[in-house]
LUMMARLO-581571 format. One record per residue: residue number from 1; x, y, z of N, C-alpha, C in turn. Coordinates in nm, 2 decimals, padded with zeros to 4 digits. Example, Ala and Ser with C-alpha at 12.3 -4.5 7.8 and 13.67 -1.06 7.14 Angstrom:
BEGIN
NODE   i    n.u    n.v    n.w   ca.u   ca.v   ca.w    c.u    c.v    c.w
NODE   1  01.32 -00.57  00.78  01.23 -00.45  00.78  01.32 -00.33  00.78
NODE   2  01.28 -00.22  00.71  01.37 -00.11  00.71  01.29  00.00  00.79
***
This chain:
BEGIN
NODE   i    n.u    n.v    n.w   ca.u   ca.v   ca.w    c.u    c.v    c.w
NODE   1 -04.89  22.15  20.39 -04.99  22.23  20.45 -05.12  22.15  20.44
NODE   2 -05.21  22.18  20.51 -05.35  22.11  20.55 -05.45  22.16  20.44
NODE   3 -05.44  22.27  20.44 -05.59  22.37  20.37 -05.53  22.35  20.21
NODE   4 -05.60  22.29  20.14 -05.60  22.28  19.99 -05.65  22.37  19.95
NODE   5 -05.81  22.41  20.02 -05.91  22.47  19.94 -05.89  22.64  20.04
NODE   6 -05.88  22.73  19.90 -05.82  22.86  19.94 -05.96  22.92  20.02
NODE   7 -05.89  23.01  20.10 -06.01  23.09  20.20 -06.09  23.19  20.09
NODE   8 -06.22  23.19  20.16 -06.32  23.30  20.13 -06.29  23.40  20.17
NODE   9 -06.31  23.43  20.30 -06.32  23.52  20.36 -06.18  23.54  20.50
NODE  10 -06.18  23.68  20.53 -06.05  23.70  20.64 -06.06  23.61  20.73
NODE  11 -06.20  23.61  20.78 -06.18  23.45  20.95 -06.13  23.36  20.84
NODE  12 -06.19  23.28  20.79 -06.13  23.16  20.74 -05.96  23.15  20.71
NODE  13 -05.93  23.23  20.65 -05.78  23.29  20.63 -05.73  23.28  20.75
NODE  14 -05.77  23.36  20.89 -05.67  23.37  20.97 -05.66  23.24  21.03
NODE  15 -05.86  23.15  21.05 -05.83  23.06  21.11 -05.74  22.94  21.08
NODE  16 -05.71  22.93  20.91 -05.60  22.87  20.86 -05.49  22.88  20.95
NODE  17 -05.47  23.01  20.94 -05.31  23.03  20.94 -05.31  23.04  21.12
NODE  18 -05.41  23.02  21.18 -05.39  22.97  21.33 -05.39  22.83  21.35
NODE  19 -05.43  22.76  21.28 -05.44  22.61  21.27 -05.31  22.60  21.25
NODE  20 -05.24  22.62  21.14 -05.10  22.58  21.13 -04.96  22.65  21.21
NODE  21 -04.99  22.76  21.24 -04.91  22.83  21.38 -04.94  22.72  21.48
NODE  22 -05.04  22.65  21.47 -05.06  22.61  21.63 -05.09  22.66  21.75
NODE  23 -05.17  22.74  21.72 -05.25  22.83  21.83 -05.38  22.75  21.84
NODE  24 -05.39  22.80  21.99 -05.50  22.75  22.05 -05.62  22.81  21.98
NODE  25 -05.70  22.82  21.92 -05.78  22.88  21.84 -05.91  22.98  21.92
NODE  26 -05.99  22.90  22.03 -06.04  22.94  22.12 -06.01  23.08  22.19
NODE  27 -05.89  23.04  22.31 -05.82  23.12  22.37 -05.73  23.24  22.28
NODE  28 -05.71  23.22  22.15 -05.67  23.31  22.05 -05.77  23.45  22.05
NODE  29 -05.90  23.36  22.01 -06.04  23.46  21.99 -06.11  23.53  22.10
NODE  30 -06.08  23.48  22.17 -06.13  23.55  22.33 -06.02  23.68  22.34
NODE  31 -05.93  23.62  22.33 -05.81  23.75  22.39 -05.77  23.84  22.27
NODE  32 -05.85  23.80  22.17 -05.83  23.89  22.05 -05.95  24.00  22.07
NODE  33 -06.11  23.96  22.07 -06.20  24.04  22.18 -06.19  24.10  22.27
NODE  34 -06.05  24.02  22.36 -06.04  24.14  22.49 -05.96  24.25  22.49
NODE  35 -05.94  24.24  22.35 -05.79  24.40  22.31 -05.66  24.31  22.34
NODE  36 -05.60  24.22  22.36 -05.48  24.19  22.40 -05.37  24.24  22.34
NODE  37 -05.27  24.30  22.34 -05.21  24.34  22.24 -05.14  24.28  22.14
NODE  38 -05.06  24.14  22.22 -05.04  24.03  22.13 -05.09  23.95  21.99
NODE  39 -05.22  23.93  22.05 -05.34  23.90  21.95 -05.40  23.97  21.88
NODE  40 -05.38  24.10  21.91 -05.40  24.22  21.79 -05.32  24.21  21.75
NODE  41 -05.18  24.27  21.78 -05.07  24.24  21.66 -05.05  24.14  21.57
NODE  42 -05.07  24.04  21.62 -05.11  23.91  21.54 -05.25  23.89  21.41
NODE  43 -05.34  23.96  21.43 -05.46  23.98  21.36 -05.41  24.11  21.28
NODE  44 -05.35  24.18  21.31 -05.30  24.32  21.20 -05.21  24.21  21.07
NODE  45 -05.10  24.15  21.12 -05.08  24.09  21.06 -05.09  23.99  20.95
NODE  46 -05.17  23.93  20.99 -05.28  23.85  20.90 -05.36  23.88  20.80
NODE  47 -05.44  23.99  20.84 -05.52  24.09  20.78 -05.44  24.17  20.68
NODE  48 -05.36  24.22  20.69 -05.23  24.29  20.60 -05.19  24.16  20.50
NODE  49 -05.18  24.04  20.51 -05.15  23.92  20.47 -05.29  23.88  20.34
NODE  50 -05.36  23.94  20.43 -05.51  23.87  20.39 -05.52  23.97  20.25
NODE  51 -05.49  24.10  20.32 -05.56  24.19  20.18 -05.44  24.19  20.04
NODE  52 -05.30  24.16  20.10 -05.23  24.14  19.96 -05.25  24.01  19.93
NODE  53 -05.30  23.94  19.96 -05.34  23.80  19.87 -05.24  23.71  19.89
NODE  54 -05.16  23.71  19.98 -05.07  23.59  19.98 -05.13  23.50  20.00
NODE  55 -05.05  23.37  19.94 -05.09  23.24  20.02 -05.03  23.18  20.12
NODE  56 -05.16  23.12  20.16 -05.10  23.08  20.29 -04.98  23.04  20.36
NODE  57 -04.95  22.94  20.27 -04.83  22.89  20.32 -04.72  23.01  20.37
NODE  58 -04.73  23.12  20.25 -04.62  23.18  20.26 -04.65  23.31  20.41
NODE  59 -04.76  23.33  20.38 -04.83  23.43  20.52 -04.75  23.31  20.67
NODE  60 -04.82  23.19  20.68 -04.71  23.13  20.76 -04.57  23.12  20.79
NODE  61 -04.52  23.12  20.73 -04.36  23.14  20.71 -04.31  23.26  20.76
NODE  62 -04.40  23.37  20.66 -04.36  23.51  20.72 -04.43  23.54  20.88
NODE  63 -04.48  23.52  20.90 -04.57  23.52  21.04 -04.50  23.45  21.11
NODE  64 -04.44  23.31  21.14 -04.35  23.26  21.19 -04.21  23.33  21.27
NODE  65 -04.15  23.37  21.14 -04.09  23.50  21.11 -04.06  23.62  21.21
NODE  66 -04.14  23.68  21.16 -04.21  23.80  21.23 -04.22  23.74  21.43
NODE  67 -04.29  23.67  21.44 -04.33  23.66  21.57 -04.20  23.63  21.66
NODE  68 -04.12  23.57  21.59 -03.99  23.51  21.68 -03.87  23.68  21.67
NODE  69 -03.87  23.75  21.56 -03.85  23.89  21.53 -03.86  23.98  21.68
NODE  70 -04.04  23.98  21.66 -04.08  24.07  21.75 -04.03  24.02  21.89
NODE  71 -04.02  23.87  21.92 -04.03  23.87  22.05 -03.93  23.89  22.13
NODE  72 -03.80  23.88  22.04 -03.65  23.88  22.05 -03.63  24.03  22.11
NODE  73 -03.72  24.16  21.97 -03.66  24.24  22.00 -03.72  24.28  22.13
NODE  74 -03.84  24.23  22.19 -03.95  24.28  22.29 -03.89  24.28  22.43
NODE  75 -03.82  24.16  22.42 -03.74  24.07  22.52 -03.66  24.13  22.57
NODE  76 -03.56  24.12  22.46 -03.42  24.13  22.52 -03.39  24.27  22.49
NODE  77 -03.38  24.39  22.36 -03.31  24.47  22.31 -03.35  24.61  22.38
NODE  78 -03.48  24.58  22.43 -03.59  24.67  22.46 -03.62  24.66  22.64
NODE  79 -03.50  24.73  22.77 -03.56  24.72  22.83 -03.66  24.83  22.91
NODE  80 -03.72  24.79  23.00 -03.81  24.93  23.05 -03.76  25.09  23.00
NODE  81 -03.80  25.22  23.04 -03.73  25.32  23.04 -03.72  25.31  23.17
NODE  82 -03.76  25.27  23.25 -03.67  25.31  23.35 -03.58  25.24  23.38
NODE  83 -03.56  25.13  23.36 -03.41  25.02  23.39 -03.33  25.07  23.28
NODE  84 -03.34  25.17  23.22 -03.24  25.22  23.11 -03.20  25.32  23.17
NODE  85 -03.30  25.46  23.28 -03.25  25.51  23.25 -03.18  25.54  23.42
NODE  86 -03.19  25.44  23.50 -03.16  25.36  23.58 -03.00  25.33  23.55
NODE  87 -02.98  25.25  23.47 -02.80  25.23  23.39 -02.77  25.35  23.37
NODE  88 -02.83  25.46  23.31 -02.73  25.59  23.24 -02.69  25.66  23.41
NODE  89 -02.80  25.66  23.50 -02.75  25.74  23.58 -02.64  25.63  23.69
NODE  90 -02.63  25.55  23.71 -02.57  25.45  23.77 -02.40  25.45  23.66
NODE  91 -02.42  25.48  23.53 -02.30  25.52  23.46 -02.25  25.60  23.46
NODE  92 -02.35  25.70  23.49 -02.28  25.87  23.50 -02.21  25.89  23.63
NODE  93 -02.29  25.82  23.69 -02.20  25.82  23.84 -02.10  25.77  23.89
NODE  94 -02.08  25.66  23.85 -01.95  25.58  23.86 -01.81  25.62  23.77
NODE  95 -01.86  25.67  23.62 -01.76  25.74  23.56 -01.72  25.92  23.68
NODE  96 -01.85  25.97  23.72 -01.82  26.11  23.78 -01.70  26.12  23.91
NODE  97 -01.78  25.93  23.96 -01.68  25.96  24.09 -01.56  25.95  24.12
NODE  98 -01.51  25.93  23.97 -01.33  25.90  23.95 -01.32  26.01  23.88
NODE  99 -01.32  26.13  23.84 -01.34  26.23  23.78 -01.25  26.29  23.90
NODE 100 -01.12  26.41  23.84 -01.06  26.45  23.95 -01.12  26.62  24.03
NODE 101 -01.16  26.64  23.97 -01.31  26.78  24.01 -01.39  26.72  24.15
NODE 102 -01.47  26.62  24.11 -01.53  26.55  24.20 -01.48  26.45  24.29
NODE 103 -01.39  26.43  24.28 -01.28  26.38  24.37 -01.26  26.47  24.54
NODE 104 -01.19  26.62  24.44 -01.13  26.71  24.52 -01.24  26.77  24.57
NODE 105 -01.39  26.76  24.52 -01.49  26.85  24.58 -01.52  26.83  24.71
NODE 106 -01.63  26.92  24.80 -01.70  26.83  24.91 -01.80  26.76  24.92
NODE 107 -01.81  26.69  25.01 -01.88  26.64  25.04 -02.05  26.70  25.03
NODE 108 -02.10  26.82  25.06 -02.21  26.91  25.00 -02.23  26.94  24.88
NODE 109 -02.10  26.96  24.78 -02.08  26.97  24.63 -02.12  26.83  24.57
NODE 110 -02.07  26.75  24.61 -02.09  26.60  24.57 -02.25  26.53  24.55
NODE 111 -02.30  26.61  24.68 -02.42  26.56  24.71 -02.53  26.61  24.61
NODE 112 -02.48  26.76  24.57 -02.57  26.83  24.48 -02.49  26.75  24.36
NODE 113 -02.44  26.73  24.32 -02.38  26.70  24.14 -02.45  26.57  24.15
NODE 114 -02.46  26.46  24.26 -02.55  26.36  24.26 -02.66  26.39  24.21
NODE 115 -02.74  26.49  24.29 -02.89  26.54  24.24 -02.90  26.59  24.11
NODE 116 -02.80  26.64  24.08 -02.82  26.73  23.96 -02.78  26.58  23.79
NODE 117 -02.78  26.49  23.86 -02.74  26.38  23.77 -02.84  26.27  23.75
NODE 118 -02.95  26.29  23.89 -03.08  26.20  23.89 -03.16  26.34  23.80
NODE 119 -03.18  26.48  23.84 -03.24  26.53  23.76 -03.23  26.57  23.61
NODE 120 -03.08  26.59  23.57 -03.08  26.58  23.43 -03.11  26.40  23.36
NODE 121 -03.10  26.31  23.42 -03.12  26.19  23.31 -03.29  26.16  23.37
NODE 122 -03.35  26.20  23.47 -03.48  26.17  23.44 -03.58  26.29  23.37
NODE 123 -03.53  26.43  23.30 -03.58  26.46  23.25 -03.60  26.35  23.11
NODE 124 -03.47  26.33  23.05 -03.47  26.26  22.96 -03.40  26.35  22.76
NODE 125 -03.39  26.46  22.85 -03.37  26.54  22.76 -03.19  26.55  22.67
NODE 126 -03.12  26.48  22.76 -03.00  26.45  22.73 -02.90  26.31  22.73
NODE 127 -02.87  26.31  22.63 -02.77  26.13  22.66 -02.66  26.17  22.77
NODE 128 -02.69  26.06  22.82 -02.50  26.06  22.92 -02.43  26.11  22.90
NODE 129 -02.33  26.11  22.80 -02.25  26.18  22.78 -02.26  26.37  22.81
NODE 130 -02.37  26.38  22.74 -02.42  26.52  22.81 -02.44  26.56  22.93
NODE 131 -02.51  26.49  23.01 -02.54  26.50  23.11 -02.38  26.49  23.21
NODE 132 -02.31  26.44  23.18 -02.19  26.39  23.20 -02.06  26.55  23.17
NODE 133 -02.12  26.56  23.07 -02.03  26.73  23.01 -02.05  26.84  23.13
NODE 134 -02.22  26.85  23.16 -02.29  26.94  23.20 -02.26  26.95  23.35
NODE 135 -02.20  26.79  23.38 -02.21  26.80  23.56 -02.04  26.84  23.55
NODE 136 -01.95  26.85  23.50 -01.83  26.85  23.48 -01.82  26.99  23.51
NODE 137 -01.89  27.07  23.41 -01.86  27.20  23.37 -01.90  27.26  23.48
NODE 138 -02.05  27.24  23.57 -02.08  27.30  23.65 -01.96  27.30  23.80
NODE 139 -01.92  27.14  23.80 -01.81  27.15  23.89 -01.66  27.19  23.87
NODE 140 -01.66  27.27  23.75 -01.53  27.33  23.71 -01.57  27.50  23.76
NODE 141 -01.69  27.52  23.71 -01.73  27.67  23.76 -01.74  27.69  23.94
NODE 142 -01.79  27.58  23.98 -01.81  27.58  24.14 -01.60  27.54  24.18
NODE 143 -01.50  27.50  24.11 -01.42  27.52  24.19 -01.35  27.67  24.16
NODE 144 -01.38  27.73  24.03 -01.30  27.85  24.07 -01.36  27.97  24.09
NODE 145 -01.49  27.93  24.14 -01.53  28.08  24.22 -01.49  28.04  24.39
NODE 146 -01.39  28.05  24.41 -01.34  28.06  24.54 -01.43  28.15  24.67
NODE 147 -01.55  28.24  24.64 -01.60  28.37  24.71 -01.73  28.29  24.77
NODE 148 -01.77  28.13  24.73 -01.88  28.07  24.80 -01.82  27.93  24.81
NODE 149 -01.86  27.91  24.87 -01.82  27.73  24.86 -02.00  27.65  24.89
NODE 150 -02.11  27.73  24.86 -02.21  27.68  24.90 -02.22  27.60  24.74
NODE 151 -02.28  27.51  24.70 -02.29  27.48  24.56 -02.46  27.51  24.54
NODE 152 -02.47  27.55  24.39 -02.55  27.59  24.32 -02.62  27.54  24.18
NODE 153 -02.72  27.51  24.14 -02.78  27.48  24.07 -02.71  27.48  23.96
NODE 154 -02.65  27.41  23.84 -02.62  27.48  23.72 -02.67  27.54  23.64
NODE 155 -02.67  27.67  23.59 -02.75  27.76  23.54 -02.84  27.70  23.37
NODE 156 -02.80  27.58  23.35 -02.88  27.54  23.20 -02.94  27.40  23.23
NODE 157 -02.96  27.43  23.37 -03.07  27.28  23.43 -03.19  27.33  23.37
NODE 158 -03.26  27.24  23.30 -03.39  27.29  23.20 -03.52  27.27  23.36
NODE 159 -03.61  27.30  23.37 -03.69  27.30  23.49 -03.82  27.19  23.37
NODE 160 -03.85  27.08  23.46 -03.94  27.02  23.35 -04.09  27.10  23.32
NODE 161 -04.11  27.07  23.21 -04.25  27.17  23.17 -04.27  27.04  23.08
NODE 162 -04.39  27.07  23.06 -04.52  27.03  22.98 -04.47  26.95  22.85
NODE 163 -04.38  27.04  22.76 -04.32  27.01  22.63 -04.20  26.94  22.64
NODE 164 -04.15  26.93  22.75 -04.03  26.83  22.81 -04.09  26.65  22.81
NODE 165 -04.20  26.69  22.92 -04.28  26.54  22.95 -04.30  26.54  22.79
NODE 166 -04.41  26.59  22.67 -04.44  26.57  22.55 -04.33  26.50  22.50
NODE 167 -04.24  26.52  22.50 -04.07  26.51  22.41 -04.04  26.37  22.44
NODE 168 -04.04  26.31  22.60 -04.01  26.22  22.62 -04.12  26.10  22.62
NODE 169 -04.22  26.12  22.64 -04.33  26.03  22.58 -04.35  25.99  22.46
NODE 170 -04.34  26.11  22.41 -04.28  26.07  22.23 -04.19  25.98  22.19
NODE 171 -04.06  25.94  22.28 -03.96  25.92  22.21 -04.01  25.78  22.28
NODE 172 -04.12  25.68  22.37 -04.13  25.62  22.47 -04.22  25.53  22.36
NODE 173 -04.36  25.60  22.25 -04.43  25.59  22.24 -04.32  25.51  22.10
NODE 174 -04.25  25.60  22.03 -04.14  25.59  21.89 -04.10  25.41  21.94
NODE 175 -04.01  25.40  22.08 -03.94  25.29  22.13 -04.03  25.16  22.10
NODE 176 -04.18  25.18  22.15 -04.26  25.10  22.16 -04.35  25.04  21.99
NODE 177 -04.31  25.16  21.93 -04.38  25.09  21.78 -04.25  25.07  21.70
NODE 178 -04.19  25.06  21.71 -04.05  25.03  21.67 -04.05  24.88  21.70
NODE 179 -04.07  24.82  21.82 -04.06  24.73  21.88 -04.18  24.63  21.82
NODE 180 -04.29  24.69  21.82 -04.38  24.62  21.79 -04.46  24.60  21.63
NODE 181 -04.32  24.67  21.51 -04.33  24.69  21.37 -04.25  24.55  21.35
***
């Protein structure tokens, strides 16, 4: 390591430990001023580093660490909610359309269990599999009432409200500091 002589104060500390990451130092402190989130997460860290007193070297290492961690999980494990939830309904559908219910249905019935499979997975309120139960059951009920053939809403489609959107933002907001812990 370069720095013999231990920091005073938190800049000096961080600027160490950007000196030896090999960050641009400059373009670090600008985008650290501009709220970046990267360069904040990066300065939380430091600063958490700074106040238990580690030394440097080891704050490096762990910071090293950590940054190849986060970016892995940011990257690859974590993608949008919507390209997620984009696959669930693209799975529910492909498993529904070999389903022998939906097979035998019509073409009008079909069309609604489609809708009723973009609305239950973009509420967000159920995993696939559920969603998957729920379109099953409704198309077991729609073939043995023989006295309509019109199809109908299934009766435990939740209607989105206020505390729905809360529930799923929550769980969006959970994904996101998870990601960035």
């Amino acid at each position: 390591m370069k720095h013999s002589k231990t920091p005073t104060n938190r800049r000096e500390y961080l600027l160490a430990i950007l000196t030896e990451l090999q960050f641009d130092i400059p373009s670090f402190l600008k985008q650290l001023e501009l709220g970046s989130s990267y360069e904040t997460l990066v300065d939380q860290w430091v600063r958490t580093y700074y106040e238990g007193e580690f030394p440097i070297e080891q704050a490096v290492v762990d910071l090293y660490a950590r940054r190849l961690q986060w970016l892995e999980l940011c990257t690859t494990h974590y993608p949008t909610i919507a390209d997620k939830l984009e696959a669930y309904q693209k799975r529910i559908l492909l498993r529904l359309r070999y389903h022998p219910l939906y097979f035998q249905a019509s073409e009008a019935v079909c069309k609604t269990a489609d809708q009723q499979v973009r609305a239950l997975v973009k509420t967000q309120l159920y995993t696939p599999q559920q969603v998957e139960k729920k379109v099953i059951q409704w198309l077991r009920n729609i073939r043995t009432d023989d006295s309509d053939n019109t199809p109908s809403a299934p009766p435990d489609t939740p209607p989105v409200t206020f505390s729905a959107i809360t529930r799923a933002m929550a769980r969006q907001f959970r994904l996101l500091a998870n990601c960035m812990a």
